[in-house]
C-alpha positions in Angstrom: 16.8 19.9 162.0 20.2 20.5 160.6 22.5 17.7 162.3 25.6 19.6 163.9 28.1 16.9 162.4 28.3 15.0 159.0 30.7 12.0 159.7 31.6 10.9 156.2 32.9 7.2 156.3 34.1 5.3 152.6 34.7 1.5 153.0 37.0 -0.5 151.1 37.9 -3.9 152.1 38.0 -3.7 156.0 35.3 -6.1 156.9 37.9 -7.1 160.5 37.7 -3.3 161.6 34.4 -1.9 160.5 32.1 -2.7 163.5 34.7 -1.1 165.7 34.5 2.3 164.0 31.1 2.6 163.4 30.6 1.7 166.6 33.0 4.5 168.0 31.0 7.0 165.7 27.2 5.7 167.2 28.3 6.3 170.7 29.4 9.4 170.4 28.6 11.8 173.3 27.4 14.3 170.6 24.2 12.9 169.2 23.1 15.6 166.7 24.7 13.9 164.1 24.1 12.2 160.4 26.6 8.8 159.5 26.9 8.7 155.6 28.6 4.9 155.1 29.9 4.7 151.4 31.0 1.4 150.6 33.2 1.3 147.3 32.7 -1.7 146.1 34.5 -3.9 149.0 34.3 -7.4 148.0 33.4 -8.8 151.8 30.7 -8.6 154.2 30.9 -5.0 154.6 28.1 -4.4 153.1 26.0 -6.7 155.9 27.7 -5.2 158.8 26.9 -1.7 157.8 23.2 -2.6 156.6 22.7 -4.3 160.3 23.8 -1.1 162.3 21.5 0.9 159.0 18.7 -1.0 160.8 19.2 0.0 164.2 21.0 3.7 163.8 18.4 5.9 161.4 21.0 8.2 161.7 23.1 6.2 159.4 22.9 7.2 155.7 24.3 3.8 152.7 25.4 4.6 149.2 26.5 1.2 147.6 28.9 1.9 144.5 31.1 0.1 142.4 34.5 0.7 143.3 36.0 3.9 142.1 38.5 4.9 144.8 38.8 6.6 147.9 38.8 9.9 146.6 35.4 9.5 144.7 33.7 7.9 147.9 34.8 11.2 149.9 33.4 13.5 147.2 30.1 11.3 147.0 29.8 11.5 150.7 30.7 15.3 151.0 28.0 16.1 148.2 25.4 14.9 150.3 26.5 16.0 153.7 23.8 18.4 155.5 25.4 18.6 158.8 26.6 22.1 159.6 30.3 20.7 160.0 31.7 18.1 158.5 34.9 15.0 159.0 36.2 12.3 157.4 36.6 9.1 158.6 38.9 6.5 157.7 36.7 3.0 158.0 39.7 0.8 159.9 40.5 3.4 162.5 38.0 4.7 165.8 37.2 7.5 167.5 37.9 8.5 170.8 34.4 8.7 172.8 34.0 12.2 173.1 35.8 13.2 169.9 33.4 15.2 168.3 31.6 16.5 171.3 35.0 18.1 171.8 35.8 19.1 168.2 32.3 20.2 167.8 32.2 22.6 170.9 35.8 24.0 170.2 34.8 25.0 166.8 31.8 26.6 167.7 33.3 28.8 170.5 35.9 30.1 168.6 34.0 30.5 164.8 36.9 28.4 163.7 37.2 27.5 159.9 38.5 23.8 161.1 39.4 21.9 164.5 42.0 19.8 165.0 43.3 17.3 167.3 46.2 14.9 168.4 46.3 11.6 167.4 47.6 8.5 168.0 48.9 5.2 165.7 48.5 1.6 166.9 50.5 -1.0 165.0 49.9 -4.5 166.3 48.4 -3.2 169.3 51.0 -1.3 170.6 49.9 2.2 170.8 51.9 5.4 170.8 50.5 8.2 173.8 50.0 10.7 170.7 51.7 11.7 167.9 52.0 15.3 166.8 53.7 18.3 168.8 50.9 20.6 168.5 51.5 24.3 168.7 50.7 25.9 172.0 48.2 28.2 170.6 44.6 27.2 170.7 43.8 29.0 168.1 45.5 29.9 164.6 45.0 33.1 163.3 45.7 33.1 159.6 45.1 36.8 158.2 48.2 37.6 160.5 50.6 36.1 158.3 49.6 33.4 156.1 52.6 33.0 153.7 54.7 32.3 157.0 51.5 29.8 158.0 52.1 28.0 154.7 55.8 27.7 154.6 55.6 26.6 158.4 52.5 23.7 158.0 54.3 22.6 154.3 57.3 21.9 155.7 55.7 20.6 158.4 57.3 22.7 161.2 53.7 22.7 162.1 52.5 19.4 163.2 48.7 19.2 162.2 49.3 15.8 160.4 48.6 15.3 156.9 45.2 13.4 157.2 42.1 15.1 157.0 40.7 12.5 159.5 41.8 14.4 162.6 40.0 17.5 161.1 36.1 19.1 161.6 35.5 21.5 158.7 32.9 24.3 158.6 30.7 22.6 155.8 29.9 25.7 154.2 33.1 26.7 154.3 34.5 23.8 152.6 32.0 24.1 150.1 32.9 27.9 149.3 36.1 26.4 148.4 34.8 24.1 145.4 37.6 21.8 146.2 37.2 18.3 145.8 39.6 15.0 146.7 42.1 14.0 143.2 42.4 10.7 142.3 44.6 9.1 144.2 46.0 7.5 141.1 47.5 10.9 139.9 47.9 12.4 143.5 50.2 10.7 145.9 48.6 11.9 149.7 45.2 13.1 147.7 44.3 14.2 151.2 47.2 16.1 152.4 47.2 17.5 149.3 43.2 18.5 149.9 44.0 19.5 153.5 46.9 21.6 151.6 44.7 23.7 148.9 42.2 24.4 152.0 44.9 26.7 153.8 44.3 29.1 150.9 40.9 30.1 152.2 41.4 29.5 155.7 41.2 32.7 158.4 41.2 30.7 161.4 41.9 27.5 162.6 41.3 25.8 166.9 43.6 23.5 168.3 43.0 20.8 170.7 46.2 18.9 171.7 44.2 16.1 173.1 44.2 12.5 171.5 41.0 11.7 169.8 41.5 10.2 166.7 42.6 6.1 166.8 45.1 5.8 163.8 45.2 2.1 163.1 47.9 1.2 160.8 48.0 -2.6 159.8 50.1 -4.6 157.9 47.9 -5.0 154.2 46.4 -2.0 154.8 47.0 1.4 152.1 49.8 2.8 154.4 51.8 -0.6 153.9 51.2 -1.9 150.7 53.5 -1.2 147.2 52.5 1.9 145.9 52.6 1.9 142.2 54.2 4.8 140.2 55.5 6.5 143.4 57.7 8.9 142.2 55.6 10.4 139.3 52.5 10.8 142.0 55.0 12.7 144.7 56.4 14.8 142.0 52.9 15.2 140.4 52.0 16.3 144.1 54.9 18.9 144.7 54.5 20.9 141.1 51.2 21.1 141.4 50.9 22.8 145.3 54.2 24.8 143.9 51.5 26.1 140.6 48.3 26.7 143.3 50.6 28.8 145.9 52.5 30.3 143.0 52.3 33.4 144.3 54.6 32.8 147.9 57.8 32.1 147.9 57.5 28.2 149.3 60.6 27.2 148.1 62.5 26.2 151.1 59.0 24.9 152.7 58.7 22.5 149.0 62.4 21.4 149.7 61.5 19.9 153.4 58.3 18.2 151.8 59.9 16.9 148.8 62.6 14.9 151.2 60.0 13.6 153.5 58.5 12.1 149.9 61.8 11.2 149.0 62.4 9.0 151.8 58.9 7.7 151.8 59.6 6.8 148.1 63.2 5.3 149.1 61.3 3.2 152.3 58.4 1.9 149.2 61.2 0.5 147.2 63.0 -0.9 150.2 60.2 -1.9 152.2 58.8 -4.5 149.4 61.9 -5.4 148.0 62.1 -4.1 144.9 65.6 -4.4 144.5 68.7 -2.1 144.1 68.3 -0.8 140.4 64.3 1.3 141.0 65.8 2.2 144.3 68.5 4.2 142.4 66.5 5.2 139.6 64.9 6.9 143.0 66.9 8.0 144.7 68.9 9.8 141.6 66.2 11.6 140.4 67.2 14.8 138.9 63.5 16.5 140.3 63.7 15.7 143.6 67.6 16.6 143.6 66.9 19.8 142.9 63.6 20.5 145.2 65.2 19.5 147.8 68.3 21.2 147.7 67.6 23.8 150.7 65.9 21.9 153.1 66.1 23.0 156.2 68.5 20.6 158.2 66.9 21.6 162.0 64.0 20.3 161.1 65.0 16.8 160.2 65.5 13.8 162.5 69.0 12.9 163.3 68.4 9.6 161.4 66.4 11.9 158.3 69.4 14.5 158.5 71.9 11.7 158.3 70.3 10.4 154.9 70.3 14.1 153.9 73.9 14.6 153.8 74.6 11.2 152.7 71.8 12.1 149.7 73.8 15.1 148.6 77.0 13.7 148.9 75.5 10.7 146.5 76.5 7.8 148.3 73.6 6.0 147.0 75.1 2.1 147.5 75.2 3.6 151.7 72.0 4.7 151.2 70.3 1.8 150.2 72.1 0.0 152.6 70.8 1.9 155.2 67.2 1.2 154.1 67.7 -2.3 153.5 68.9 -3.5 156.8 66.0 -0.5 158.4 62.9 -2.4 156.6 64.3 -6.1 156.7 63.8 -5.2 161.0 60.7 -3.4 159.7 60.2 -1.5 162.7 57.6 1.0 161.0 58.3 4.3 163.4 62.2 4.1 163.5 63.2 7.4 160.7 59.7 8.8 161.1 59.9 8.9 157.3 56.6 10.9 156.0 53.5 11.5 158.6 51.0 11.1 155.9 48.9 8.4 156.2 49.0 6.8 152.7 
């Protein structure tokens, strides 16, 4: 029998928070489901905790690899999903117990392309109550007017967060799309910019503003850690989504997701102490100048719309400053910099 739900899981190095989330994925209310576990080449006992729940969960499916990236685990895993929807699962965060019970029956009832739900971050153990401002509609209807869709869920004026891992997808839909995950070393946000390319072939999307996913973000971890060639991946990110949706007119949408990069590249420098001169070399780049020269000020924080004008203006030294004395307190929700989880 066809499982109802593939739960796609790639490991990399998180040996302290493994058991937790396969365990949340085992004792799911919804049973019908296949675990596919790939471990890209982690270089702990990863491998030992998954084979031990292998041995008591048949549902559980183990490809071993060398390490070749997140990306290439999602693909790998996706390739040999069979359930008739499908999710991705980050392998240091957990699941809610009746997640996909309640993804899984949302989906179903209204023929949805994709489900989505609120989630939560927990830094240190402090957890937040959730962290998107869902629309009010349950349901997202986009043959009505898809280029407005686009501009409004870019810019992110429509909070559906930029992971994929708060996100059931139709498996054959996904597959119609032939879309796969980009190397994360070209791609800055490979999955936002996945979950991005899959609005194109969208009709309809549920919403379920109820917390289910368990973000998890730890110092060490992806989301916190120097992230090499920043600026070239964003940019790479933003020309690229401007080629694919060439034909709408996302300008103003491109200029509100080129600042949230902007920023996040600004915190990366800051954040690890890079120093004063690649934090300039940053901040005065001549792309991002010009993409983000109409965002959309309402939509910024006042803290975000306070760099804005201080960015245009090109009081870089205040800038900096600004960001120094913001990461040296490193208090990781205070601008609400970029929700991508990266």
């Amino acid at each position: 029998m066809r499982p109802k739900i593939s739960v796609l899981i790639s490991v990399y190095n998180t040996e302290k928070y493994l058991s937790a989330c396969i365990h949340s994925v085992i004792n799911q209310t919804l049973k019908e489901i296949e675990i596919i576990i790939v471990n890209d080449g982690s270089t702990g006992d990863e491998l030992r905790i998954i084979r031990e729940f292998q041995k008591k969960d048949p549902r559980i499916i183990v490809f071993n690899i060398e390490n070749k990236g997140v990306s290439h685990a999602r693909n790998l895993a996706f390739q040999n999903a069979k359930g008739k929807y499908v999710i991705f699962i980050d392998s240091d965060d957990f699941l809610e117990h009746s997640m996909l019970s309640d993804m899984y029956n949302a989906i179903t009832k209204t023929k949805s392309d994709f489900a989505v739900c609120n989630l939560r971050r927990i830094f240190n153990n402090n957890a937040e109550a959730a962290f998107l401002k869902m629309p009010k509609e349950k349901i997202i209807d986009f043959s009505a007017d898809k280029p407005k869709l686009l501009h409004d869920i870019i810019s992110g004026k429509i909070e559906l967060a930029l992971s994929v891992s708060n996100k059931l997808y139709n498996t054959d839909f996904l597959k119609s799309t032939h879309l796969i995950f980009e190397d994360r070393n070209d791609i800055y946000a490979e999955d936002a910019f996945f979950y991005f390319k899959t609005l194109a072939f969208i009709k309809r999307a549920c919403i379920i503003d109820k917390v289910l996913y368990n973000y998890c973000q730890r110092e060490g971890s992806v989301s916190y850690s120097y992230k090499e060639n920043l600026l070239v991946r964003c940019g790479n990110f933003i020309s690229q989504i401007e080629r694919y949706y060439s034909y709408i007119d996302l300008q103003k949408a491109i200029a509100d997701r080129g600042f949230y990069f902007l920023i996040e590249i600004l915190y990366n420098e800051a954040y690890h102490k890079k120093g004063y001169k690649p934090f300039k070399d940053a901040v005065k780049n001549k792309f991002f100048a010009k993409k983000t020269k109409y965002v959309d000020k309402s939509n910024l924080s006042t803290n975000q719309r306070m760099i804005y004008v201080l960015y245009r203006l090109k009081m870089y030294i205040l800038i900096y400053l600004i960001f120094y004395f913001y990461t040296k307190r490193r208090n990781v929700y205070g601008f609400n910099y970029c929700k991508t989880d990266n």
